[in-house]
PDB file of N, H, CA, C and O in Angstrom:
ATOM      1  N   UNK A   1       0.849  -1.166   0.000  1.00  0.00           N
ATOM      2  CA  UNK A   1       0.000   0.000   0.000  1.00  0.00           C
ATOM      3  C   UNK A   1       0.903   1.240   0.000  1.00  0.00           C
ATOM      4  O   UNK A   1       1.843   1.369   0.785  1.00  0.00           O
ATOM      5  N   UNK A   2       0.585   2.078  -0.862  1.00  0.00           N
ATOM      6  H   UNK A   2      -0.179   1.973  -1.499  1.00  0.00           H
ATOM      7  CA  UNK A   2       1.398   3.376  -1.041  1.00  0.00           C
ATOM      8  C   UNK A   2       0.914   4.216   0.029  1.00  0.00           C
ATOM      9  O   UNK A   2      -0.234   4.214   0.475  1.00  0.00           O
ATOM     10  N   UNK A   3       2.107   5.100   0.492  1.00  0.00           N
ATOM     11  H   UNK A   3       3.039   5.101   0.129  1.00  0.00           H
ATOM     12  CA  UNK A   3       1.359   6.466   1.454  1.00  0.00           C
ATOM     13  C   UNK A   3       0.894   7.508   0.480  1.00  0.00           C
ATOM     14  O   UNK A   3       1.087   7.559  -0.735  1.00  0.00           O
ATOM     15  N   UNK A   4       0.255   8.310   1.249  1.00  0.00           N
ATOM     16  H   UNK A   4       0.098   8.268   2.236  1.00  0.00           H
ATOM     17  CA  UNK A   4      -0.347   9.683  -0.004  1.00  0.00           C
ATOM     18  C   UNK A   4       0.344  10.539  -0.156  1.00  0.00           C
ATOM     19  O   UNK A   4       1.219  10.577   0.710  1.00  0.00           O
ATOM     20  N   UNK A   5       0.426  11.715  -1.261  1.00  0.00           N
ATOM     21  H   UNK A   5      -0.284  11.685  -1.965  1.00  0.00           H
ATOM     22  CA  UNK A   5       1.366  12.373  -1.848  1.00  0.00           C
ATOM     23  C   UNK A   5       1.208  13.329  -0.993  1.00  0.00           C
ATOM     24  O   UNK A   5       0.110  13.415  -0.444  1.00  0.00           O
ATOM     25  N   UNK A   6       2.172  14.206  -0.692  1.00  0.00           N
ATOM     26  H   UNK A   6       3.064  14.137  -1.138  1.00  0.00           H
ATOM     27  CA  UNK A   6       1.563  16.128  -0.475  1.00  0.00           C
ATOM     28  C   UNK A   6       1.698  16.769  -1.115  1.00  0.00           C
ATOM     29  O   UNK A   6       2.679  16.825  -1.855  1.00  0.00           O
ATOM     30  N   UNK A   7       0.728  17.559  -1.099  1.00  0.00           N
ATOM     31  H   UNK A   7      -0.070  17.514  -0.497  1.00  0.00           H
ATOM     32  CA  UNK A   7       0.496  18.772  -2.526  1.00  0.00           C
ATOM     33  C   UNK A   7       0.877  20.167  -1.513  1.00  0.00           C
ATOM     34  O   UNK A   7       0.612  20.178  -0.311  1.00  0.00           O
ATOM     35  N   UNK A   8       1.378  21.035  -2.059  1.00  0.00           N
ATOM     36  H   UNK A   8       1.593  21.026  -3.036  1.00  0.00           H
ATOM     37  CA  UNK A   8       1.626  22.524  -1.720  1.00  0.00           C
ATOM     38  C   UNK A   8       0.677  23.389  -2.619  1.00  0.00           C
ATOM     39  O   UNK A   8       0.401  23.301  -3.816  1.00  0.00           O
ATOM     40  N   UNK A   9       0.243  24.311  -1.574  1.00  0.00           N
ATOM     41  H   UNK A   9       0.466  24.382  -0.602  1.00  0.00           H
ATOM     42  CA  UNK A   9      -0.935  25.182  -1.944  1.00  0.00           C
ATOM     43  C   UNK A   9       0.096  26.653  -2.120  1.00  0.00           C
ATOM     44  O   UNK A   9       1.011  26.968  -1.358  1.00  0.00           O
ATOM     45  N   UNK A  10      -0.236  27.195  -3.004  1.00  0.00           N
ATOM     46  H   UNK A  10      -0.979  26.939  -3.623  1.00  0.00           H
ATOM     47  CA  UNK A  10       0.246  28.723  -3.682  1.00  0.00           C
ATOM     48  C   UNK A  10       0.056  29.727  -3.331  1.00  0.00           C
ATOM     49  O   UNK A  10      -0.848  30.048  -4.103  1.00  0.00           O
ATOM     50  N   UNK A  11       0.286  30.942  -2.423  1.00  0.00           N
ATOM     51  H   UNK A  11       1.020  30.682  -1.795  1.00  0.00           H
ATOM     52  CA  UNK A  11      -0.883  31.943  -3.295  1.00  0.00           C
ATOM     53  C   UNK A  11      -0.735  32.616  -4.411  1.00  0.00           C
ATOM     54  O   UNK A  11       0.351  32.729  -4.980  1.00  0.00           O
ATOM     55  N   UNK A  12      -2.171  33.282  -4.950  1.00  0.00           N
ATOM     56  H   UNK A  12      -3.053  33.189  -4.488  1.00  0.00           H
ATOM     57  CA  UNK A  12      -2.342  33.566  -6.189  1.00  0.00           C
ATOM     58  C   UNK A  12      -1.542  34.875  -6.026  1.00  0.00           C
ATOM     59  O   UNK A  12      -1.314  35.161  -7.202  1.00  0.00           O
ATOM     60  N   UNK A  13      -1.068  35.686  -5.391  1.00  0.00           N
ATOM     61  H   UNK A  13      -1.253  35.453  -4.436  1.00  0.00           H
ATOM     62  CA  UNK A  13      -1.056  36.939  -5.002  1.00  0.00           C
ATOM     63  C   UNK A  13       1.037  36.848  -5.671  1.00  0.00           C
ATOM     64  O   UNK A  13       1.591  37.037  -6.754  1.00  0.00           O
ATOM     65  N   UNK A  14       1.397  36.550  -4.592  1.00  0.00           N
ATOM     66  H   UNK A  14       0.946  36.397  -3.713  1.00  0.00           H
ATOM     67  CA  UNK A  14       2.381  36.512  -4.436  1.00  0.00           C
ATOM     68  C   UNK A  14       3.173  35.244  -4.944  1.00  0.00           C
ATOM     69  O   UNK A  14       4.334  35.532  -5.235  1.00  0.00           O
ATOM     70  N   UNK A  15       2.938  34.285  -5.075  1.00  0.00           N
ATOM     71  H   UNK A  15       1.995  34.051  -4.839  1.00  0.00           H
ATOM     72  CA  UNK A  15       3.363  32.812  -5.662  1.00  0.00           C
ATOM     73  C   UNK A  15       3.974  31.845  -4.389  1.00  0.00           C
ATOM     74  O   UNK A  15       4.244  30.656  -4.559  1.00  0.00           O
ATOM     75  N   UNK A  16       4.117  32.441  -3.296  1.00  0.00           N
ATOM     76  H   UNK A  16       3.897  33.407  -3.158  1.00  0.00           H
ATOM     77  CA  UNK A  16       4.909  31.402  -2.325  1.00  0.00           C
ATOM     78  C   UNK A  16       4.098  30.434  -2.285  1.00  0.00           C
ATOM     79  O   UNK A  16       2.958  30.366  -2.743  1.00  0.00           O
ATOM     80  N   UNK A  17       4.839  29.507  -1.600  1.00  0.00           N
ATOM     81  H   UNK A  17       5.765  29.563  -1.228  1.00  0.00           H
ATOM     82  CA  UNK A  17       4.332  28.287  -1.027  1.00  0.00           C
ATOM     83  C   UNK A  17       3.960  28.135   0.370  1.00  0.00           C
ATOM     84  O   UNK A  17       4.846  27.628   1.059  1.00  0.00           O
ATOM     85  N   UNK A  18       2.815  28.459   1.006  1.00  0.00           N
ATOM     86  H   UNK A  18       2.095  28.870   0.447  1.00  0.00           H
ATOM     87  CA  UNK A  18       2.759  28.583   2.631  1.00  0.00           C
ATOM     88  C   UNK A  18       2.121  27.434   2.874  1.00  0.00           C
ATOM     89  O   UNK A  18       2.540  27.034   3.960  1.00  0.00           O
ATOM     90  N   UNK A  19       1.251  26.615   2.398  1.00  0.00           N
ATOM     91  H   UNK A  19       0.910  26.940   1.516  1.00  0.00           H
ATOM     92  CA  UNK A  19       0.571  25.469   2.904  1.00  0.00           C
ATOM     93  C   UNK A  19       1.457  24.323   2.330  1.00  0.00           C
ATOM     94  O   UNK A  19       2.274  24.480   1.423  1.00  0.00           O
ATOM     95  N   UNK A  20       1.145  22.936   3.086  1.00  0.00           N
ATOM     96  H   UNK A  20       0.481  22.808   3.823  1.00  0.00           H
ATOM     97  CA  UNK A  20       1.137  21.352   2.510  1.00  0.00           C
ATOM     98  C   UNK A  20       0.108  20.737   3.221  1.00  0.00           C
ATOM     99  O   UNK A  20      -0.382  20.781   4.350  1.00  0.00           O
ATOM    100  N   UNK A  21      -0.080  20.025   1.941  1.00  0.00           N
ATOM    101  H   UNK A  21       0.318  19.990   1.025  1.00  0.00           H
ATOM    102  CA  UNK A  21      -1.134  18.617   2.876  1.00  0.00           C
ATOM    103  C   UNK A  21      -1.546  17.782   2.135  1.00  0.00           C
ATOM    104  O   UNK A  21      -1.297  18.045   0.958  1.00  0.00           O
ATOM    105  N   UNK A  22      -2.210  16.643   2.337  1.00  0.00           N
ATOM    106  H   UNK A  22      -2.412  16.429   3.292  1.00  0.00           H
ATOM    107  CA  UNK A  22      -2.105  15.693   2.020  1.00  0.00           C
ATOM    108  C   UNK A  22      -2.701  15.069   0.403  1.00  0.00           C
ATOM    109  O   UNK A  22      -3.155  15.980  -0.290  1.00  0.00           O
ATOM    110  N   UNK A  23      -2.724  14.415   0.096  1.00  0.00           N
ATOM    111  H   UNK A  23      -2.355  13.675   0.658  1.00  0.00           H
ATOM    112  CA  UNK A  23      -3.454  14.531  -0.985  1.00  0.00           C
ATOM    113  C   UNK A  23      -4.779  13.214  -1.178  1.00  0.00           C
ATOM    114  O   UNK A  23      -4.714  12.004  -0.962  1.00  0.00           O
ATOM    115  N   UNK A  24      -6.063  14.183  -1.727  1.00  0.00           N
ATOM    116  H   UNK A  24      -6.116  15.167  -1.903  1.00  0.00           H
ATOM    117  CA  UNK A  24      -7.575  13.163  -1.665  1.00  0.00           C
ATOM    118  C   UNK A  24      -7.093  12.660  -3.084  1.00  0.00           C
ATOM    119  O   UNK A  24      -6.793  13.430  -3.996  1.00  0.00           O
ATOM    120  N   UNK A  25      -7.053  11.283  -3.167  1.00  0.00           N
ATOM    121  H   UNK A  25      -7.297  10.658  -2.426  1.00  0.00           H
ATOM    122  CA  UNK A  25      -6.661  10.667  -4.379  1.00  0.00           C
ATOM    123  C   UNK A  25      -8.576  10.621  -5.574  1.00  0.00           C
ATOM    124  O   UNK A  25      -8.819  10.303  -6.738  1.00  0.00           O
ATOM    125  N   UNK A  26      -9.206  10.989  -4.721  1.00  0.00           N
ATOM    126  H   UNK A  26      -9.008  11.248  -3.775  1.00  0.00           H
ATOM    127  CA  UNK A  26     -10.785  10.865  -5.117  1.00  0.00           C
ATOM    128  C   UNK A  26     -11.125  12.397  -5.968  1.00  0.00           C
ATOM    129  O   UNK A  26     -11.749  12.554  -7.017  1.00  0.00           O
ATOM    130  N   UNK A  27     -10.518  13.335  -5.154  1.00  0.00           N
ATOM    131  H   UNK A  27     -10.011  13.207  -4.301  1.00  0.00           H
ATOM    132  CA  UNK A  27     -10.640  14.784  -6.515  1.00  0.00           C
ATOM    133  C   UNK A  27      -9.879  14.674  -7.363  1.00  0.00           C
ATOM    134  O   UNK A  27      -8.685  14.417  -7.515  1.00  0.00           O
ATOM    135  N   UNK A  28     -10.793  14.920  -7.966  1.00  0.00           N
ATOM    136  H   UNK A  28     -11.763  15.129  -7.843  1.00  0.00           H
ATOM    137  CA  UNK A  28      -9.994  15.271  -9.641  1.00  0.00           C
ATOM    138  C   UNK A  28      -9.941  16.725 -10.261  1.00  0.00           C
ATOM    139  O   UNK A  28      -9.678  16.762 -11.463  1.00  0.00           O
ATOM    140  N   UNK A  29     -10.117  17.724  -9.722  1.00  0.00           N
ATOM    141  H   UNK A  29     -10.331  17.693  -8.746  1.00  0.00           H
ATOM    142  CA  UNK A  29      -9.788  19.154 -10.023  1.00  0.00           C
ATOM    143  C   UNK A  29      -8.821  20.081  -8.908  1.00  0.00           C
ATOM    144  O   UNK A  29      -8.676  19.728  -7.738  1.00  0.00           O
ATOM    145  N   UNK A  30      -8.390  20.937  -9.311  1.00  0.00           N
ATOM    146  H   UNK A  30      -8.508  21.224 -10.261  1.00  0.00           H
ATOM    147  CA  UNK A  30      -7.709  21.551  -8.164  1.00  0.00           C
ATOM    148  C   UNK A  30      -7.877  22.317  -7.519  1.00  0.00           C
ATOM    149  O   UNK A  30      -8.598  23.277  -7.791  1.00  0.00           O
ATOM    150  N   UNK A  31      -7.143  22.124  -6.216  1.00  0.00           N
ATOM    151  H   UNK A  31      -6.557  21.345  -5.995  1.00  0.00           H
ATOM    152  CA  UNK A  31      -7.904  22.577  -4.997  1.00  0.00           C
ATOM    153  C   UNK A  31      -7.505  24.270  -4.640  1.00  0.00           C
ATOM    154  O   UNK A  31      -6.374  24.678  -4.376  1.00  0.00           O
ATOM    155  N   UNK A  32      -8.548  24.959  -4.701  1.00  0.00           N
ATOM    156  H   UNK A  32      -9.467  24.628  -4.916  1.00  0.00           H
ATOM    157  CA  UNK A  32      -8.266  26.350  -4.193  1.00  0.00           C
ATOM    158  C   UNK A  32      -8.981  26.812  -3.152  1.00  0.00           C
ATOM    159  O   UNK A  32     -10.205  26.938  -3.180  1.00  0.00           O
ATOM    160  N   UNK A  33      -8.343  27.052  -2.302  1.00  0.00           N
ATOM    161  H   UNK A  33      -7.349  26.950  -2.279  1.00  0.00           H
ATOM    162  CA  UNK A  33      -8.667  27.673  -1.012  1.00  0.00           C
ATOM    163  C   UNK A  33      -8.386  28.956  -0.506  1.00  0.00           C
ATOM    164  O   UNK A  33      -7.217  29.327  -0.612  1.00  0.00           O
ATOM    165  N   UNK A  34      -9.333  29.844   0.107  1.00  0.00           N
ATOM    166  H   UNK A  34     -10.283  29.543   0.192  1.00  0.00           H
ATOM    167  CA  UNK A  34      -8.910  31.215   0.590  1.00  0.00           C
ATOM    168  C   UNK A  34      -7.560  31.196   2.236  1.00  0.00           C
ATOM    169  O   UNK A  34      -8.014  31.376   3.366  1.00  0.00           O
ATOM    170  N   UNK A  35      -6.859  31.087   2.134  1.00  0.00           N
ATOM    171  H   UNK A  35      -6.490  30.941   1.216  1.00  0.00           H
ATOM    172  CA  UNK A  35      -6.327  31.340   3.237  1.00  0.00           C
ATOM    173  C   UNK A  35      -5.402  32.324   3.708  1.00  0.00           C
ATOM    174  O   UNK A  35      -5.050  32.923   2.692  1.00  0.00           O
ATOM    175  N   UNK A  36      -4.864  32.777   4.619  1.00  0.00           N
ATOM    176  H   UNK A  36      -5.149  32.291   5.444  1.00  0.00           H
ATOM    177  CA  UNK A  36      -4.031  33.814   5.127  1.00  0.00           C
ATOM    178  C   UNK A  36      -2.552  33.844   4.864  1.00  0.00           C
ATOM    179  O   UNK A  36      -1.802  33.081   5.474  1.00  0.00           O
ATOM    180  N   UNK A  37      -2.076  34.769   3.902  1.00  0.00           N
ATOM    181  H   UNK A  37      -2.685  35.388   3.407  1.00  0.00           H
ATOM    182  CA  UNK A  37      -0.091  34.542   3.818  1.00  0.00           C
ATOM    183  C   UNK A  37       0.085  35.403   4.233  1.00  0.00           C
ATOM    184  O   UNK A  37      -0.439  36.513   4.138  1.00  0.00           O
ATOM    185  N   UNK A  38       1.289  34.806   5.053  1.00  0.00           N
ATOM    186  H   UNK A  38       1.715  33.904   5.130  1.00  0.00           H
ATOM    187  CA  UNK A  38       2.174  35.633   5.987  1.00  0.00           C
ATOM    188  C   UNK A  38       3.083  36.891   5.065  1.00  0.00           C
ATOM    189  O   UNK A  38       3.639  37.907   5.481  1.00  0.00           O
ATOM    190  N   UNK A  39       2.939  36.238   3.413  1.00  0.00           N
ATOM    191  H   UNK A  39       2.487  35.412   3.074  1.00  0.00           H
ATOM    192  CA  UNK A  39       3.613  37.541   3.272  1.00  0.00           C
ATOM    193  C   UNK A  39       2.865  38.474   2.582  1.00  0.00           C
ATOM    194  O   UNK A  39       3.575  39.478   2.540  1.00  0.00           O
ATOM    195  N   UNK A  40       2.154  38.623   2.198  1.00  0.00           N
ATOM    196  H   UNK A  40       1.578  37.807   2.233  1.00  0.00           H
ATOM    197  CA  UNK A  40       1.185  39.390   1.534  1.00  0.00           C
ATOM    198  C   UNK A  40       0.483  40.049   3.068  1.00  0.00           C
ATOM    199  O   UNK A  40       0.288  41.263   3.132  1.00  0.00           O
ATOM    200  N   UNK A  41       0.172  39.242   4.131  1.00  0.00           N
ATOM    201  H   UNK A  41       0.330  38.256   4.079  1.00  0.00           H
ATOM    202  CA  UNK A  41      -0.561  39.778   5.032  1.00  0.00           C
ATOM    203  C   UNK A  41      -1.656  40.275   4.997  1.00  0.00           C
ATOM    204  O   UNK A  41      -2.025  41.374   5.409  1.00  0.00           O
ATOM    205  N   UNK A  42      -2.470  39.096   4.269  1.00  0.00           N
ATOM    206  H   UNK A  42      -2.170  38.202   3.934  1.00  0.00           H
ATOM    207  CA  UNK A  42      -3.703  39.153   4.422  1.00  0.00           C
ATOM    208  C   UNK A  42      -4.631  37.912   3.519  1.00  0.00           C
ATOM    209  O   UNK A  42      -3.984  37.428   2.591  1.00  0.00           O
ATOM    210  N   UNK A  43      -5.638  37.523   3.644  1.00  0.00           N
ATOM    211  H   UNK A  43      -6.163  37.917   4.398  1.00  0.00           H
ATOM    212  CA  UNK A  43      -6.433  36.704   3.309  1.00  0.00           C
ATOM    213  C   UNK A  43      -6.321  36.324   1.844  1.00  0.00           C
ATOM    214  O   UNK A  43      -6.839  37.223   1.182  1.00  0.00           O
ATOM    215  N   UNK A  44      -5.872  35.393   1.105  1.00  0.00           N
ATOM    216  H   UNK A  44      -5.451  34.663   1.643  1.00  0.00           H
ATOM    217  CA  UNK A  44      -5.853  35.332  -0.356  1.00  0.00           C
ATOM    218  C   UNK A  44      -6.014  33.803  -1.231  1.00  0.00           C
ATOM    219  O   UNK A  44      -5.440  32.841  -0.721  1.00  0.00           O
ATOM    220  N   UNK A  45      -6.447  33.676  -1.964  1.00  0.00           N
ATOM    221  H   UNK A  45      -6.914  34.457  -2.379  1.00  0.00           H
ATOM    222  CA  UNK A  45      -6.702  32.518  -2.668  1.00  0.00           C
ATOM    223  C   UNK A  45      -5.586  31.774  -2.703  1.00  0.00           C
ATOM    224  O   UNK A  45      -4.668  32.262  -3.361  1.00  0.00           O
ATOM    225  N   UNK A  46      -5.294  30.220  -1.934  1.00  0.00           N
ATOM    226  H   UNK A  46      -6.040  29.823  -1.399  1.00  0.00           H
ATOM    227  CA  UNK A  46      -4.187  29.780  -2.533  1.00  0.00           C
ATOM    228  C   UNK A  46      -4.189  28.263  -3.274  1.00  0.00           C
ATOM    229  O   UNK A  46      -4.495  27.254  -2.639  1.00  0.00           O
ATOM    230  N   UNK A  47      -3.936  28.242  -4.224  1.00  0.00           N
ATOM    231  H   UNK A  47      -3.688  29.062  -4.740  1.00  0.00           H
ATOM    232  CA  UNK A  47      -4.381  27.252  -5.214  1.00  0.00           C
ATOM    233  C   UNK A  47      -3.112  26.242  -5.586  1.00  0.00           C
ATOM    234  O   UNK A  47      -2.029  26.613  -6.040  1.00  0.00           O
ATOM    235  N   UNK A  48      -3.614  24.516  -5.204  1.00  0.00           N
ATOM    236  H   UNK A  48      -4.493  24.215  -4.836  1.00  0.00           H
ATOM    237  CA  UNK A  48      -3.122  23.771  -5.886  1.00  0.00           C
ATOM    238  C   UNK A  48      -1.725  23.836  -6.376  1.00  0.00           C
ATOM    239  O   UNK A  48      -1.775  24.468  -7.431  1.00  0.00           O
ATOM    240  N   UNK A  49      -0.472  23.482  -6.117  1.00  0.00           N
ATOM    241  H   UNK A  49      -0.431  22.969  -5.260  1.00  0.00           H
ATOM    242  CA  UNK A  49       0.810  23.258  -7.230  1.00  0.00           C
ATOM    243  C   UNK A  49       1.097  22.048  -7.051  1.00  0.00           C
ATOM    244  O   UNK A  49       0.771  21.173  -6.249  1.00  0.00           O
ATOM    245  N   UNK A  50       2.075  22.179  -8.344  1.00  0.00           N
ATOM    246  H   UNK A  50       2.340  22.891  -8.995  1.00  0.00           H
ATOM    247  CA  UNK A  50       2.710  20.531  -9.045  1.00  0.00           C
ATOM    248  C   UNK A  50       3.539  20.312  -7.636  1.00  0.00           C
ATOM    249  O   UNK A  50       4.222  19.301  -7.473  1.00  0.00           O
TER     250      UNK A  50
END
């Protein structure tokens, strides 16, 4: 049995990488979420990377 991958989440704003986590092998589109970067400093879409 394989373990699951981790995916790093983006933000759209700035391009860093502030999130990881795990990956749902069951979605099949990518995942964008609003969350908070520390460098932008403030609330922003961060979406899905390779």
């Amino acid at each position: 049995m394989a373990g699951k991958r981790k995916i790093a989440l983006a933000c759209s704003v700035c391009g860093s990488r502030n999130y990881t986590l795990q990956e749902n092998p069951a979605r099949v589109e990518r995942l964008e979420v609003k969350k908070f970067c520390k460098y932008c400093g403030k609330h922003t879409v961060h979406r899905e990377t390779k």
